[in-house]
PANUVEX-613059 format. One record per residue: residue in one letter; chain; x, y, z of N, C-alpha, C in turn. Coordinates in nm, 3 decimals, padded with zeros to 5 digits. Each point is the difference from the previous one (the first is absolute). Last residue first. Layout:
// PANUVEX-613059
   r   c       npx       npy       npz      capx      capy      capz       cpx       cpy       cpz
   A   A         X         Y         Z         X         Y         Z         X         Y         Z
...
***
This chain:
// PANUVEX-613059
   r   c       npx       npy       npz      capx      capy      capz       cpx       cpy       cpz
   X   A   -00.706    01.660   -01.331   -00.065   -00.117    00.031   -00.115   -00.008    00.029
   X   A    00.324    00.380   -00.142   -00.106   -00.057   -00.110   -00.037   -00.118    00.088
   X   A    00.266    00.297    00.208    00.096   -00.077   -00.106   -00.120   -00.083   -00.094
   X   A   -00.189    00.292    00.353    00.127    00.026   -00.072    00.112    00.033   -00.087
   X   A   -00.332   -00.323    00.306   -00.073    00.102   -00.094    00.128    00.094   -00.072
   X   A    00.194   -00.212    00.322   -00.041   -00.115   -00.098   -00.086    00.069   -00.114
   X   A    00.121    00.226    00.353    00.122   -00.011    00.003   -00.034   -00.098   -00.150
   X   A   -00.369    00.096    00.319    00.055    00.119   -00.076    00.119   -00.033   -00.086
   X   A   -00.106   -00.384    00.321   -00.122    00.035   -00.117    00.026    00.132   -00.117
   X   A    00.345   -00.081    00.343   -00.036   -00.110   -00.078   -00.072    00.012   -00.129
   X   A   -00.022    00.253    00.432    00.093    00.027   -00.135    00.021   -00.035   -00.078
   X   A   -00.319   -00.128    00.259   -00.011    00.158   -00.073    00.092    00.012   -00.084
   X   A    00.022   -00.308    00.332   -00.113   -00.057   -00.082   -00.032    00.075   -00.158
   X   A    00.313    00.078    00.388    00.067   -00.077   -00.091   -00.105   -00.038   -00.085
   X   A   -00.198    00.215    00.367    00.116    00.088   -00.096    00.069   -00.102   -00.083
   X   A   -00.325   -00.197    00.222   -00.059    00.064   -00.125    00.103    00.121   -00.008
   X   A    00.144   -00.299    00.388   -00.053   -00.055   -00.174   -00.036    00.066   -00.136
   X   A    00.040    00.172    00.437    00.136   -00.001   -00.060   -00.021   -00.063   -00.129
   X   A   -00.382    00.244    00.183    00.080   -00.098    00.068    00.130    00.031   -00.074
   X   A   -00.386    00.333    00.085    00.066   -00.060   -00.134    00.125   -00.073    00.059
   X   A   -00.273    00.262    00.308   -00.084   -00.133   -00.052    00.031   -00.022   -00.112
   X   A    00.217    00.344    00.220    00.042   -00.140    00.108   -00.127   -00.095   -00.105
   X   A    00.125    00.450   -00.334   -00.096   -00.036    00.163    00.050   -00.146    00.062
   X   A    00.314    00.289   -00.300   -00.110   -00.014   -00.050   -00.058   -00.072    00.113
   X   A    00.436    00.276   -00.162   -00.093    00.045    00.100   -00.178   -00.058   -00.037
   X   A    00.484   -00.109   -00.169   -00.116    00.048   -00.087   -00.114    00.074    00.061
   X   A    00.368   -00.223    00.263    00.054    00.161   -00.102   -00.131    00.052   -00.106
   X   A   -00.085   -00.359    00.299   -00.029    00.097    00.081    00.076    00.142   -00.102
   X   A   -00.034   -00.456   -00.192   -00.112    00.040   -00.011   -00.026    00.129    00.097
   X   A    00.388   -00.200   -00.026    00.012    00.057   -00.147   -00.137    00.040    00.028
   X   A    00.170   -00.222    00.350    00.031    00.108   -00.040   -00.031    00.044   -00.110
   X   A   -00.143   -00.411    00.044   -00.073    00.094    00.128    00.049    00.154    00.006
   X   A    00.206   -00.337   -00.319   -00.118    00.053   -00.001   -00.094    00.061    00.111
   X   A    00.416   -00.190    00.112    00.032    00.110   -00.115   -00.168    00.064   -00.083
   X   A    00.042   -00.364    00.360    00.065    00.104    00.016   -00.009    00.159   -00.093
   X   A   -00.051   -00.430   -00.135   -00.128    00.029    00.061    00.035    00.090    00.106
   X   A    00.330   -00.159   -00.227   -00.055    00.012   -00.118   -00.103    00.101    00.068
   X   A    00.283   -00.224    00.290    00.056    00.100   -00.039   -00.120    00.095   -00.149
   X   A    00.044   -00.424    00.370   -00.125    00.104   -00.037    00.032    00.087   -00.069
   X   A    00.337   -00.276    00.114   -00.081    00.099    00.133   -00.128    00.064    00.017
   X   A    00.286   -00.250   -00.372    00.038    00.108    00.084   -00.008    00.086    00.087
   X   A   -00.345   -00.281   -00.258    00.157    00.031   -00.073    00.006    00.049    00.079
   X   A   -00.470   -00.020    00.014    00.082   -00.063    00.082    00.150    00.011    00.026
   X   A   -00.329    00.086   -00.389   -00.032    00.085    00.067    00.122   -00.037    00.112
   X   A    00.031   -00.335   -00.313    00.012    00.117   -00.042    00.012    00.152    00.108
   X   A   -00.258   -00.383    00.085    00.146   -00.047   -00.031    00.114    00.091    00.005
   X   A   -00.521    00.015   -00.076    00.066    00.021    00.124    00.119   -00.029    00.040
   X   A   -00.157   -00.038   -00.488    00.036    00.175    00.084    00.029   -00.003    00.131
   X   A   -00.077   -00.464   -00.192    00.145    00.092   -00.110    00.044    00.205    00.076
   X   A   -00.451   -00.274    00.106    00.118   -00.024    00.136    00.116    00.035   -00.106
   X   A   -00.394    00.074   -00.200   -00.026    00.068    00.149    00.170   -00.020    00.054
   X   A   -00.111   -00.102   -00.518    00.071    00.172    00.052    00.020   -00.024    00.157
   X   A   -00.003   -00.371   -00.461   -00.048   -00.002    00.130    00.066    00.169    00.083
   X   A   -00.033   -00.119   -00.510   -00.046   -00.117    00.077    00.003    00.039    00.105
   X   A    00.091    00.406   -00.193   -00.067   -00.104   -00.058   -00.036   -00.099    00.065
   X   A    00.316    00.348    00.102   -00.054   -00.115    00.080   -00.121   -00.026   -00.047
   X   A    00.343    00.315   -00.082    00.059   -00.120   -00.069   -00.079   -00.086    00.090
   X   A   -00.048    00.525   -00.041    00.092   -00.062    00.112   -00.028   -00.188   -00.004
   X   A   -00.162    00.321   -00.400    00.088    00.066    00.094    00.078   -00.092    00.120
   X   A   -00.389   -00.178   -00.122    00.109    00.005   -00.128    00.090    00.068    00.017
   X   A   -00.332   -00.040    00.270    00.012   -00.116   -00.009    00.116    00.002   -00.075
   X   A   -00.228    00.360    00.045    00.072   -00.019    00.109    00.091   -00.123   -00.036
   X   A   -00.349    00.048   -00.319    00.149    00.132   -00.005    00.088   -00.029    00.153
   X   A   -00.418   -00.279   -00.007    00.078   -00.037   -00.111    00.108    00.083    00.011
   X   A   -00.218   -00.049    00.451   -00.076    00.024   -00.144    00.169   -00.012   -00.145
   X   A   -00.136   -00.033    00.574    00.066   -00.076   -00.087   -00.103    00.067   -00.115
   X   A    00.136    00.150    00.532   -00.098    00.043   -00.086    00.092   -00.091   -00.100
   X   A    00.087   -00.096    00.492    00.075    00.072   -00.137   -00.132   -00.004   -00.083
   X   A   -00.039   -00.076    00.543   -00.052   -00.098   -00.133    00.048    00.144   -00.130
   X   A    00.115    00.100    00.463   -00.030   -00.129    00.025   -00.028   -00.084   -00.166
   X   A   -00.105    00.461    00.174    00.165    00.009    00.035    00.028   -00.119   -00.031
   X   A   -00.464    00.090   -00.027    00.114    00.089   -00.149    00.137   -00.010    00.038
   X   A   -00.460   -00.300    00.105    00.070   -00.002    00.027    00.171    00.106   -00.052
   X   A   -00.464    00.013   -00.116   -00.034   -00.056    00.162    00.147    00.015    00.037
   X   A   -00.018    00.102   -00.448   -00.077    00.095    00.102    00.003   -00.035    00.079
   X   A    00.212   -00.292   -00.238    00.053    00.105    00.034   -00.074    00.121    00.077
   X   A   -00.203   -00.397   -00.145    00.068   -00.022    00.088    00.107    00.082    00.051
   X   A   -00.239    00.108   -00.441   -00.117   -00.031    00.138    00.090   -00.012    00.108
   X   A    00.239    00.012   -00.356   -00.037    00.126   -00.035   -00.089   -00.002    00.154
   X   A    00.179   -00.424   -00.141    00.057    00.079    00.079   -00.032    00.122    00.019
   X   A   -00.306   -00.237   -00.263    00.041   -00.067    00.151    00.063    00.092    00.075
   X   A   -00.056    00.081   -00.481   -00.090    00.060    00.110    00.031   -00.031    00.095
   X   A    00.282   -00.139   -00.291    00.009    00.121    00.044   -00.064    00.031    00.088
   X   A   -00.031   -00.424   -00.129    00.115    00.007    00.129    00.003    00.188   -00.027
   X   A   -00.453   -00.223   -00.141    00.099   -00.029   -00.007    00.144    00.088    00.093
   X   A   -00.637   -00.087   -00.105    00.197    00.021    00.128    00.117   -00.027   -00.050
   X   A   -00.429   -00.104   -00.193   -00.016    00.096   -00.042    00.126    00.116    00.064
   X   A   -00.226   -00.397    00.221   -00.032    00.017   -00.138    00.032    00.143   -00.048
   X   A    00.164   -00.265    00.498   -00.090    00.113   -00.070   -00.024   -00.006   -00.194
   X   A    00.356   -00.252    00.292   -00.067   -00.053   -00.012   -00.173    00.085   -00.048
   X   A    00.402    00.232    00.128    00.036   -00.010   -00.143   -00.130   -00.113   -00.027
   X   A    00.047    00.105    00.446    00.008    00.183   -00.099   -00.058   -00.096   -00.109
   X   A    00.182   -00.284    00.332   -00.119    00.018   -00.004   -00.069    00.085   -00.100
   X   A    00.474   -00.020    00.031   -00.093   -00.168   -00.086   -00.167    00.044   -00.028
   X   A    00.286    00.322    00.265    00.035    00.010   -00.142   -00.111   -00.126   -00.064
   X   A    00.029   -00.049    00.467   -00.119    00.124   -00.073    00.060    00.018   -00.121
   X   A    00.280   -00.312    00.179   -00.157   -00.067    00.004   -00.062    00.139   -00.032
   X   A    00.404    00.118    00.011    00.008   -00.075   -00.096   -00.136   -00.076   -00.015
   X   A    00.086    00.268    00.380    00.010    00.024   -00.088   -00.042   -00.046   -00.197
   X   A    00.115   -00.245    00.437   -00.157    00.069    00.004    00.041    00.108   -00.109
   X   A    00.297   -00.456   -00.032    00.020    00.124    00.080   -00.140    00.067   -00.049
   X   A    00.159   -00.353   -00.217   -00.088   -00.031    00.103   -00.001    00.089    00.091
   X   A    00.300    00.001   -00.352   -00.139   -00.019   -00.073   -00.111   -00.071    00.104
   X   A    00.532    00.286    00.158   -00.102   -00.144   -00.074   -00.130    00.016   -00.068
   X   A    00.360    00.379    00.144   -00.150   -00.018    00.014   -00.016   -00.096   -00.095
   X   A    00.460    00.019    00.351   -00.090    00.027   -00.170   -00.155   -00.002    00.025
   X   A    00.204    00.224    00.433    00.010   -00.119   -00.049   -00.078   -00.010   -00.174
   X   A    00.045    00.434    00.314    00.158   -00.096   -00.005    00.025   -00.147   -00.053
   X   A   -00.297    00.506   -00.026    00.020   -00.118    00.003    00.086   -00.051   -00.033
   X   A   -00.006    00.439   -00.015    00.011   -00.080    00.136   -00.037   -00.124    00.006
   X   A   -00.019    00.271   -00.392    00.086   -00.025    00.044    00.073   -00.065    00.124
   X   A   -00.438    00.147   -00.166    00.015   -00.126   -00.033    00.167   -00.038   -00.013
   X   A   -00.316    00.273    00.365    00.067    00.061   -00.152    00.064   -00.151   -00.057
   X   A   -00.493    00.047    00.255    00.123    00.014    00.026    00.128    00.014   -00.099
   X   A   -00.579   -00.068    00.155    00.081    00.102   -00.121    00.169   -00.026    00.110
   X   A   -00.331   -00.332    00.215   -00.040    00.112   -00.035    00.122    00.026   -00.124
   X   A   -00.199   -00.412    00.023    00.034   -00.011    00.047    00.023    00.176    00.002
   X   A   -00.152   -00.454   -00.216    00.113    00.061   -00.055    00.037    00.084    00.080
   X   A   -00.357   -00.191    00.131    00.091   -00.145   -00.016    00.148    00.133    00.004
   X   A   -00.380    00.221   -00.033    00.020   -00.022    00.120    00.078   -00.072   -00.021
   X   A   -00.147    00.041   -00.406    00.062    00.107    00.011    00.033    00.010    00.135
   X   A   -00.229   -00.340   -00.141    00.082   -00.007   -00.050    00.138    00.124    00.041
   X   A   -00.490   -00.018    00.112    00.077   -00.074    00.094    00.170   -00.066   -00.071
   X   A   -00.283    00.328   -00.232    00.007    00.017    00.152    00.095   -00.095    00.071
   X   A   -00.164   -00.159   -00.388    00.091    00.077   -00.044    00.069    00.097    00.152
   X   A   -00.407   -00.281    00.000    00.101   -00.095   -00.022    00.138    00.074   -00.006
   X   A   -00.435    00.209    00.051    00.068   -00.071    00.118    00.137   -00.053   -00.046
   X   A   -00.234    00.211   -00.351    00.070    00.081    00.075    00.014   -00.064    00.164
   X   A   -00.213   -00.162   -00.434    00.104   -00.116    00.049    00.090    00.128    00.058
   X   A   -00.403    00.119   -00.195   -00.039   -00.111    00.045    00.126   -00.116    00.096
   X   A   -00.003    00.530   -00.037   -00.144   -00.082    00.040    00.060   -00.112   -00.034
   X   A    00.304    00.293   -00.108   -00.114    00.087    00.069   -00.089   -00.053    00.084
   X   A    00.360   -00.220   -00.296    00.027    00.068    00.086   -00.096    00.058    00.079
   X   A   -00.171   -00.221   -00.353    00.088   -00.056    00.075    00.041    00.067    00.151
   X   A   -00.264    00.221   -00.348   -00.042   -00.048    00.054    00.068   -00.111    00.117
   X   A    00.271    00.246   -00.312   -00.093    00.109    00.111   -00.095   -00.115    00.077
   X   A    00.269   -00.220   -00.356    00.070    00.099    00.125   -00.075    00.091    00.073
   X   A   -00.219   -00.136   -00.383    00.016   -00.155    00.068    00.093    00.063    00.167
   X   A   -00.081    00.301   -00.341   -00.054   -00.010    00.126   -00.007   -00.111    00.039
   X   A    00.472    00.210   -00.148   -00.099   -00.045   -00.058   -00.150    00.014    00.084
   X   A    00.421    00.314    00.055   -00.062   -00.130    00.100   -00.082   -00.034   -00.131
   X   A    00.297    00.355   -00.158   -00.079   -00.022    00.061   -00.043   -00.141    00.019
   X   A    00.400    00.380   -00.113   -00.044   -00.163   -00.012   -00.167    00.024    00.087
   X   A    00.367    00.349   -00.062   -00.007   -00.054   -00.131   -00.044   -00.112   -00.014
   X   A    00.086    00.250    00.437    00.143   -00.077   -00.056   -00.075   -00.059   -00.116
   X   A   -00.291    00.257    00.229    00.082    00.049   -00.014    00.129   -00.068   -00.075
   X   A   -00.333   -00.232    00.154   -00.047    00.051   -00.165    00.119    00.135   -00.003
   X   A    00.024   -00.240    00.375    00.047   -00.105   -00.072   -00.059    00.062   -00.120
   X   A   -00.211    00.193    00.359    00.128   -00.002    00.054    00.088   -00.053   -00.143
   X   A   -00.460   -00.127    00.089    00.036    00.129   -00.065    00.104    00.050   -00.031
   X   A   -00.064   -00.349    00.246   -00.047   -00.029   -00.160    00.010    00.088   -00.092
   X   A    00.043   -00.003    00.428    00.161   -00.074   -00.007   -00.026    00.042   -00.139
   X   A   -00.424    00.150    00.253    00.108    00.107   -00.039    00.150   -00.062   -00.057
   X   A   -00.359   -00.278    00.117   -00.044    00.133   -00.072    00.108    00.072   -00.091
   X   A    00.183   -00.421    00.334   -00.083    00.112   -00.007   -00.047    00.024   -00.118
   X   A    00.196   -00.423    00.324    00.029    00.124   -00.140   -00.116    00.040    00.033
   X   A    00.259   -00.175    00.427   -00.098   -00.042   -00.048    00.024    00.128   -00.166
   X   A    00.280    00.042    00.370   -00.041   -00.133    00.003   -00.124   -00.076   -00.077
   X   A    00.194    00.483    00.050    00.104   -00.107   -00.025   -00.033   -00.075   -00.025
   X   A   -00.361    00.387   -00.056    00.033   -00.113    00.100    00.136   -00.121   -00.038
   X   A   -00.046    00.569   -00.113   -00.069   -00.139   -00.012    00.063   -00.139    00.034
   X   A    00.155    00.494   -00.019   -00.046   -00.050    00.126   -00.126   -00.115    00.017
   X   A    00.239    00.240   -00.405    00.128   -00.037    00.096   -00.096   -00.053    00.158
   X   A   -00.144    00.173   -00.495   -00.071   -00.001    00.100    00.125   -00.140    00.086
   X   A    00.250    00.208   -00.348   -00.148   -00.034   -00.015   -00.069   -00.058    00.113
   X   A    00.521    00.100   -00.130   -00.113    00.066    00.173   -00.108   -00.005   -00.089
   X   A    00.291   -00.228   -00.289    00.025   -00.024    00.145   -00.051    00.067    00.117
   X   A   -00.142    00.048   -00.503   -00.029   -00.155    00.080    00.043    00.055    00.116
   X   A    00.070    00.327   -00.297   -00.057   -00.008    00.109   -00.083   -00.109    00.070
   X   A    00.308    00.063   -00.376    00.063    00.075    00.131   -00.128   -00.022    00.102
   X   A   -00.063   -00.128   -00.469    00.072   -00.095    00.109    00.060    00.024    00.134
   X   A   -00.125    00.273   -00.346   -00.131   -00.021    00.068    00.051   -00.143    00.070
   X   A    00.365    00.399   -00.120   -00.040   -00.119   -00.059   -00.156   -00.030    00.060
   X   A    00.151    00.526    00.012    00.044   -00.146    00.059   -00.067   -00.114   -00.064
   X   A   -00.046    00.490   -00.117    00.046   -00.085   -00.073    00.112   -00.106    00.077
   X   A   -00.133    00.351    00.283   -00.089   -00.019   -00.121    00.164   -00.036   -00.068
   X   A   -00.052   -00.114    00.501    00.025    00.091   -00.099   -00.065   -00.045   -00.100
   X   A    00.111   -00.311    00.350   -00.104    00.018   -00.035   -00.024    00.167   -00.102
   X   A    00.399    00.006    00.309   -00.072   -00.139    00.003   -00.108    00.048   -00.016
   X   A    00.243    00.378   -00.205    00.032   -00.083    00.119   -00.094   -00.116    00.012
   X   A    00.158   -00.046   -00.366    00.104    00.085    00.122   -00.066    00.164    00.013
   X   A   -00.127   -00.570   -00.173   -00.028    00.119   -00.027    00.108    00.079    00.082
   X   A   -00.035   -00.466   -00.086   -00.101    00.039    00.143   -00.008    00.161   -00.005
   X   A    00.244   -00.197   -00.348   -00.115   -00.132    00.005   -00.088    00.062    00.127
   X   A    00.410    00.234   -00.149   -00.106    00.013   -00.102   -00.120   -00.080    00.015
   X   A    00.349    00.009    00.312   -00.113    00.131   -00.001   -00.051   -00.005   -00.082
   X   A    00.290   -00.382    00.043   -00.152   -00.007    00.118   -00.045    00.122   -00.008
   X   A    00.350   -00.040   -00.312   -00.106   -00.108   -00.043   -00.095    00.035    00.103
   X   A    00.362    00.243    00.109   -00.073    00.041   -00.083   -00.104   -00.080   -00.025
   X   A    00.318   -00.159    00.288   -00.094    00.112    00.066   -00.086    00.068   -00.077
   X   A    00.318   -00.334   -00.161   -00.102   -00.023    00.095   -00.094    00.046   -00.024
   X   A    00.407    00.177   -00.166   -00.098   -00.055   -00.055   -00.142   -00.046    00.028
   X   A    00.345    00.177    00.330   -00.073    00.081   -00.117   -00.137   -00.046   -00.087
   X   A    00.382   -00.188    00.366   -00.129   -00.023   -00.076   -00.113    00.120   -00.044
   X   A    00.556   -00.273   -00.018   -00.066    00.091    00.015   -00.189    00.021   -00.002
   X   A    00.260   -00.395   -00.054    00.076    00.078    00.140   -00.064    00.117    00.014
   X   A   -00.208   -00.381   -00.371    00.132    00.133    00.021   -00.023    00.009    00.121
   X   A   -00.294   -00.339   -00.169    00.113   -00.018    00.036    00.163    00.134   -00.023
   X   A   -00.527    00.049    00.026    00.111   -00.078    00.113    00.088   -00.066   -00.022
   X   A   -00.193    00.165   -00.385   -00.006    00.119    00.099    00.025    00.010    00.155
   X   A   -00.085   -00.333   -00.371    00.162    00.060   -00.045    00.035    00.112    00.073
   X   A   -00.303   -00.402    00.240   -00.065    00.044   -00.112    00.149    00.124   -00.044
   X   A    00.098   -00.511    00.222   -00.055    00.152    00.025   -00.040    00.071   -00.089
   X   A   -00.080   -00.524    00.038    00.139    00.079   -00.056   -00.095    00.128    00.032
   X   A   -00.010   -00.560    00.124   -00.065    00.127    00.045    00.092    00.149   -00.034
   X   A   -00.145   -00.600   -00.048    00.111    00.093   -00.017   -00.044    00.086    00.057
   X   A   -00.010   -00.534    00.026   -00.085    00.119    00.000    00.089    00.124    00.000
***
C-alpha cells in the first residue's frame, strides 16, 4: 500500500499550501469566491455524533454529491438504529493519527464503510463523504482526484494513517499548522486540509 504527498507537501516551504487552502476556503474563511466545499465543515456542527442527520445529507451536497434516497430513507428511518449503533461501536471523532493499531477489515470503522456501501446507490465516495461528517478527524474523504494525486486508488484509510504517524506525527503536525497559518476554524480537521489540497492541487493539473 502506498501513500505519496500532494507536490505542495512535499516542499519545506509552505506557501504553496497555504494558497491551495485560501482559494478552496476563501481569504477570509468563507469569503466570496470560496469553494462550496468550504462549507461542509461548520455545516450545522451541533448535530448528533451518534446518530445521521437531515442536515449530514445536506452537509455532503456541499462536497458535489448527493445521498441517493434509498440513502435518505435508510439512514433516516428504516436502518437509522443500525447505523447509530454502528457509529457508538466506532466510537467518538478522534484524529486518525492517534491510532496506533492497523485498521483490519474488522475494525468498526470499516463495518460502517461496509455498512454505507451495502445502500443502493452508496458507493465509497458517498460513504466516506457521510462517515466523514460524523467522523472529520477520523475517516479521509476518498474520491477519484484525491485518489490520484496521493497514489491510493486501491486502498487510502490506513496507507494515510501510516503516513500521518512518520516521525512523531510529523505530517499531522504539519497540517494542523498549515490550517492555523490559513487561519481557518478548529472544525477543519487535519484530514480535510490534506483533503483540500489534494483535491485543489489535482483540479489543477486537469484530474
Amino acid at each position: 500500500m502506498t501513500f505519496r504527498l500532494p507536490e505542495a507537501l512535499q516542499k519545506s516551504d509552505d506557501a504553496a499550501a497555504i494558497a491551495l487552502l485560501k482559494r478552496y476556503y476563501g481569504d477570509p474563511h468563507l469569503g466570496i469566491g470560496c469553494a462550496d466545499g468550504a462549507h461542509f465543515d461548520t455545516w450545522a456542527t451541533d448535530s448528533d455524533p451518534m446518530r445521521f442527520t437531515a442536515d449530514d445529507l445536506v452537509a455532503i451536497k456541499f462536497l458535489s454529491v448527493e445521498a441517493p434516497k434509498t440513502a435518505v430513507r435508510a439512514l433516516l428511518r428504516d436502518r437509522s438504529d443500525e447505523f447509530s449503533r454502528l457509529l457508538v461501536d466506532l466510537g467518538p471523532d478522534r484524529d486518525l493519527a492517534n491510532e496506533v493499531e492497523l485498521l483490519g477489515p474488522t475494525w468498526a470503522g470499516w463495518r460502517m464503510m461496509d455498512a454505507l456501501r451495502t445502500i443502493p446507490g452508496v458507493g465509497t465516495t458517498i460513504a466516506s463523504k457521510l462517515l466523514a461528517r460524523k467522523r472529520p478527524r477520523l475517516r479521509p474523504i476518498w474520491d477519484t482526484v484525491v485518489a490520484a494525486v496521493t497514489d491510493t486508488v486501491p486502498a487510502q484509510w490506513e496507507p494515510m494513517r501510516a503516513a500521518l504517524r512518520v516521525d512523531d506525527c510529523a505530517l499531522h503536525r504539519r497540517l494542523l499548522r498549515l490550517r492555523n497559518m490559513a487561519q481557518l476554524p478548529a472544525e477543519v480537521s487535519a484530514l480535510r486540509v490534506l483533503d483540500v489540497i489534494a483535491w485543489r492541487e489535482g483540479k489543477d493539473r486537469g484530474l
